[in-house]
C-alpha positions as CSV (number, residue, x, y, z in Angstrom):
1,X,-11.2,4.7,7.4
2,X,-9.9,8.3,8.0
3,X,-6.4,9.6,7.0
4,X,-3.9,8.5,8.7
5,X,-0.2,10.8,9.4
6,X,2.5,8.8,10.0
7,X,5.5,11.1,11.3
8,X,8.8,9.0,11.2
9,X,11.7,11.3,13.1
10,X,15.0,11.1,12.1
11,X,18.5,12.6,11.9
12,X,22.4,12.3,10.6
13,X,24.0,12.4,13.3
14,X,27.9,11.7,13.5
15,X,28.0,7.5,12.3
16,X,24.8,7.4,10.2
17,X,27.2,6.6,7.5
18,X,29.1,3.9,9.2
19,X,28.4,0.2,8.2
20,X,27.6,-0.8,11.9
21,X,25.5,1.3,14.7
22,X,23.8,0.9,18.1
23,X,23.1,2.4,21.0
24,X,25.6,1.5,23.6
25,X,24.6,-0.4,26.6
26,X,21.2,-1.0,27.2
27,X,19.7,1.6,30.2
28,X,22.5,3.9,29.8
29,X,22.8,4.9,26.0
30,X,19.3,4.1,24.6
31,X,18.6,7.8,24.0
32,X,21.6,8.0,21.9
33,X,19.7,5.7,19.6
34,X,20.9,4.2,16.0
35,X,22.1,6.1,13.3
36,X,22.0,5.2,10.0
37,X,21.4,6.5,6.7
38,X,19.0,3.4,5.8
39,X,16.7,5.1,8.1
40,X,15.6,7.8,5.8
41,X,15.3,5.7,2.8
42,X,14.2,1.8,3.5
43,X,13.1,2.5,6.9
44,X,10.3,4.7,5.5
45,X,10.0,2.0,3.0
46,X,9.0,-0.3,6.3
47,X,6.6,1.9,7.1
48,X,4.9,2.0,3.7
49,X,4.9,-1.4,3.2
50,X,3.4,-2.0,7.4
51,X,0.8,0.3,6.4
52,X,-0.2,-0.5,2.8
53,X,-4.2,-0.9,2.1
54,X,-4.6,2.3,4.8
55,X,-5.2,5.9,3.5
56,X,-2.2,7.7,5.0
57,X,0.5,10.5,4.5
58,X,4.0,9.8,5.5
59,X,5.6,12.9,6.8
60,X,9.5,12.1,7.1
61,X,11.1,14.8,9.8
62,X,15.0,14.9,9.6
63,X,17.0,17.1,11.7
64,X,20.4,17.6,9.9
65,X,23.7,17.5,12.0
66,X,26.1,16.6,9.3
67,X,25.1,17.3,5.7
68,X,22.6,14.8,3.7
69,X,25.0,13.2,1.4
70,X,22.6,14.1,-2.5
71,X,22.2,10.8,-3.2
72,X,20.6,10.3,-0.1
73,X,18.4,13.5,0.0
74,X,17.1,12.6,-3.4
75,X,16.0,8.8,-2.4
76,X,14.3,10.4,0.8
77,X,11.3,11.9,-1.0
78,X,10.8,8.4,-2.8
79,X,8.9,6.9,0.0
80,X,7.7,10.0,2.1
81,X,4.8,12.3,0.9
82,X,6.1,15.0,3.1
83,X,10.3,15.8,3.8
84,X,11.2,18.2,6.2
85,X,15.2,18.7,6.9
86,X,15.6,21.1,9.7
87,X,19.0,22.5,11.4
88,X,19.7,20.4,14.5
89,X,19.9,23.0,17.5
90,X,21.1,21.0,20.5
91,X,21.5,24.5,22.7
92,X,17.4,25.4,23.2
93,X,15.5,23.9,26.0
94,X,14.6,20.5,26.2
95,X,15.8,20.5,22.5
96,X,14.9,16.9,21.9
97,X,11.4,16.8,23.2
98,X,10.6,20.6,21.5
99,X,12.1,18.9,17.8
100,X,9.8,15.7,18.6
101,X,6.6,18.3,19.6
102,X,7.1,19.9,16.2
103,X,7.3,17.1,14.3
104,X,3.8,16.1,15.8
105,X,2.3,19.6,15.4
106,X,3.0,18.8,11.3
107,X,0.2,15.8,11.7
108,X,-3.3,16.6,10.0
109,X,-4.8,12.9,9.7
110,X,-7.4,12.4,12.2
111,X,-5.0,9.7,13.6
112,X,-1.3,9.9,14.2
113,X,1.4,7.3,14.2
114,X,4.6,8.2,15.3
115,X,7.8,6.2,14.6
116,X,11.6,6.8,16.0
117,X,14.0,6.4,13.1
118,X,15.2,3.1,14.6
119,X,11.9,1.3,15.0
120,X,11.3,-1.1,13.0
121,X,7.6,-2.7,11.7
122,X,7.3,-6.1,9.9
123,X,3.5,-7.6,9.1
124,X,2.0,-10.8,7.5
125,X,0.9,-9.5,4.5
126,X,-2.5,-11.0,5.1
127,X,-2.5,-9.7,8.6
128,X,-5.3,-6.8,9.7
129,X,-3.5,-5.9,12.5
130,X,-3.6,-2.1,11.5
131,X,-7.1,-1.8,11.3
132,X,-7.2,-3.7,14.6
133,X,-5.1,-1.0,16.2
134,X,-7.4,1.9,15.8
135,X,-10.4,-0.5,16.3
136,X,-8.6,-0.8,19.6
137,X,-7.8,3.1,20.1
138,X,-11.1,3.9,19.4
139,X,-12.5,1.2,22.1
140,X,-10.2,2.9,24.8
141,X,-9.4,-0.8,26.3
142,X,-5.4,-0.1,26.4
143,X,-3.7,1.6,29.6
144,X,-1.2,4.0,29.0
145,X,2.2,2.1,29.7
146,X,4.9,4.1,31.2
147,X,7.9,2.0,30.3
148,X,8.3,-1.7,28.9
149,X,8.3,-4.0,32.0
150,X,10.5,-7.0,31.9
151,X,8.1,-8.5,34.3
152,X,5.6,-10.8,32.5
153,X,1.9,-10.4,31.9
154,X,0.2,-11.9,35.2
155,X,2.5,-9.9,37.3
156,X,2.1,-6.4,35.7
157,X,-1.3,-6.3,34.1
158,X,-0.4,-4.6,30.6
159,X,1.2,-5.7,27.5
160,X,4.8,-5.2,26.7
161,X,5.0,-2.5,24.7
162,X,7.7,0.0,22.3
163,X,7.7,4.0,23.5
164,X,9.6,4.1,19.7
165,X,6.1,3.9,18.4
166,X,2.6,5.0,19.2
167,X,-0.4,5.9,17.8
168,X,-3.6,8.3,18.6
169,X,-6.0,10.5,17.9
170,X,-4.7,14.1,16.3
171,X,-7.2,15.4,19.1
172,X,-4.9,13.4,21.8
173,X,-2.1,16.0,21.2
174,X,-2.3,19.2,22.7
175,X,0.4,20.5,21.2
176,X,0.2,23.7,23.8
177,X,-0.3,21.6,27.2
178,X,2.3,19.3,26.1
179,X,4.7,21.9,25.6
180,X,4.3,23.8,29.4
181,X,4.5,19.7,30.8
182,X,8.0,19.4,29.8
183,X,8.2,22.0,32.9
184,X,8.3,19.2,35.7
185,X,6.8,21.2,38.2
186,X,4.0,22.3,35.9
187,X,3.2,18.5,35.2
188,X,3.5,17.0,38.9
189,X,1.0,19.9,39.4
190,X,-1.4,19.3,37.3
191,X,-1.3,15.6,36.4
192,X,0.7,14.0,39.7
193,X,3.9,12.6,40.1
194,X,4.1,10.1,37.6
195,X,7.2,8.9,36.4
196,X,7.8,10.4,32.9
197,X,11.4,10.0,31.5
198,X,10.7,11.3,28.4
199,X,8.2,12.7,26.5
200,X,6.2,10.0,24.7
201,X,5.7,9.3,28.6
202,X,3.9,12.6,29.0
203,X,1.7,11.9,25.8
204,X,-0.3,9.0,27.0
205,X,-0.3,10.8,30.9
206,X,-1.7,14.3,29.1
207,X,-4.1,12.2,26.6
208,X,-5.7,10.1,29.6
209,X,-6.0,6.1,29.9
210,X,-6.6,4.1,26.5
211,X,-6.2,7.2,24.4
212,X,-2.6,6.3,23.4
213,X,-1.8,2.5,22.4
214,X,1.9,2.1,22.7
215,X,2.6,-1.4,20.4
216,X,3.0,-4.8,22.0
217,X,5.6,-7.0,20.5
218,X,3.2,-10.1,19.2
219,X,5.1,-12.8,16.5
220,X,1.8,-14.1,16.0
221,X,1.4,-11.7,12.3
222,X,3.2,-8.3,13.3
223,X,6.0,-7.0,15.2
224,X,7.4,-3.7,16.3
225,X,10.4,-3.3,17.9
226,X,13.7,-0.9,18.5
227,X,17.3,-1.7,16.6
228,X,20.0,-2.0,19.6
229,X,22.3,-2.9,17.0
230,X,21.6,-1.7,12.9
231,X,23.8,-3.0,9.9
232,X,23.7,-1.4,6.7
233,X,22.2,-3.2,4.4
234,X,19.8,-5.0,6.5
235,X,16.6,-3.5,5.6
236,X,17.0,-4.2,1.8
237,X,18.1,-7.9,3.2
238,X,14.9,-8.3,5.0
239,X,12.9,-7.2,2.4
240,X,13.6,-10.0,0.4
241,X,12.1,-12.2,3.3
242,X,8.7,-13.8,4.0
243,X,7.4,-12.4,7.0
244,X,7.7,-16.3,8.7
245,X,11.7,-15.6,7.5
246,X,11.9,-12.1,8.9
247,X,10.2,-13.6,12.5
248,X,13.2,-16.3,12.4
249,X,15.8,-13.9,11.8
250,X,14.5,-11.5,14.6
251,X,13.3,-13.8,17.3
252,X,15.7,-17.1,16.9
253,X,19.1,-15.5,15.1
254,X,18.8,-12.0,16.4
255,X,18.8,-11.4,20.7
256,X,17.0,-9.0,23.1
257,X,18.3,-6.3,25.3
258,X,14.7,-5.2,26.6
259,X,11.3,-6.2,26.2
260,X,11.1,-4.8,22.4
261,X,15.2,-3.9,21.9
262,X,16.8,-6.1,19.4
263,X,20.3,-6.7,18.8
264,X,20.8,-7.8,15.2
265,X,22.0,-10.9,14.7
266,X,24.8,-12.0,11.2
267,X,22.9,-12.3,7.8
């Protein structure tokens, strides 16, 4: 199996200190997103543990808006091969999508997973479902899935599925084209009008059908899905959990505000 880079985006913004988080209503303050300093530390940790038996590189990206607190800087680069803080700009163009383009361009693995600091990734230990993903990336048999639906399968056609996460090929991202698509004209230009909130949108529609997979939320072995709601503490909680305890505490004590948006539930 080739290396794999696995770019996890995060930031301290104003509350990532606080011992409760969330987005505010869901549809209207999702790209606010959760804050918390767990993020850096345990949800890396996630990753790690998601991933482990694959040859990858964790490249943790943090854009700094209020000082990392030393405790916390120091813990970050326990779990992440790679650490990059960088000064939060909020005044350039399109300075969220040029940040996230950035963080990509740092990938070398000839695949590339990319996480938002609130998504979350639980596994059955004896589960292969990582290897199935890039056996499935490589097959081209997923279509590129501009939003989750809330519709169900038989009506839309395509799995529910998390734009928090995705994975690809490094030779998916074109760093360059990418960049000029965040000029709307230039994409409905070249590529159609296709509706493309945001860029992870523009990913798949640049990288063509089947060459992004965007994860399904499955309970079967895996899941991958986006804190609504975070409380500190609760990664270091679930990590004491079997993975048939964590799927209880997500699915039957925890609720949904979207196809993969979870609103944690009491511990």
């Amino acid at each position: 199996m080739s290396r794999v880079s696995i770019v996890i985006n995060c930031d301290t913004r104003p509350g990532s200190g606080d011992a409760d988080t969330e987005i505010g209503r869901y549809g209207s303050g999702s790209l606010q997103g959760c804050r918390n300093y767990d993020f850096l530390i345990e949800g890396v940790k996630n990753k790690r543990d998601f991933f482990s038996g694959t040859d990858f590189e964790i490249i943790l990206v943090v854009d700094e808006v209020e000082p990392i607190p030393e405790d916390i800087r120091e813990k970050m680069e326990r779990y992440a091969e790679r650490v990059e803080v960088r000064k939060f700009d909020h005044n350039r163009y399109r300075f969220n999508d040029m940040l996230y383009l950035e963080s990509l361009a740092l990938a070398e693995g000839e695949y590339v997973v990319h996480f938002d600091q609130d998504a979350m990734a639980y596994r059955d230990p004896n589960s292969n479902i990582v290897q199935q993903y890039f056996e499935w990336l490589n097959d081209g048999v997923h279509k590129f899935i501009c939003q989750p639906s809330p519709l169900t399968y038989d009506q839309h056609g395509m799995d529910h599925a998390s734009t928090r996460a995705f994975i690809c090929k490094r030779e998916s991202l074109d760093i360059p084209e990418l960049t000029a698509c965040l000029d709307d004209g230039y994409r409905r230009k070249n590529y159609g009008s296709t509706h493309c909130p945001a860029l992870e949108h523009i990913i798949g529609l640049v990288a063509g059908l089947g060459s992004v997979y965007y994860p399904s939320l499955d309970w079967n072995d895996h899941v991958i899905a986006s804190w609504v709601t975070y409380r500190s503490g609760l990664y270091a909680k679930l990590d004491t959990m079997t993975y048939p305890e964590i799927v209880h505490y997500l699915r039957d004590i925890s609720c949904f505000a979207g196809a993969n948006d979870i609103i944690a539930g009491p511990l």
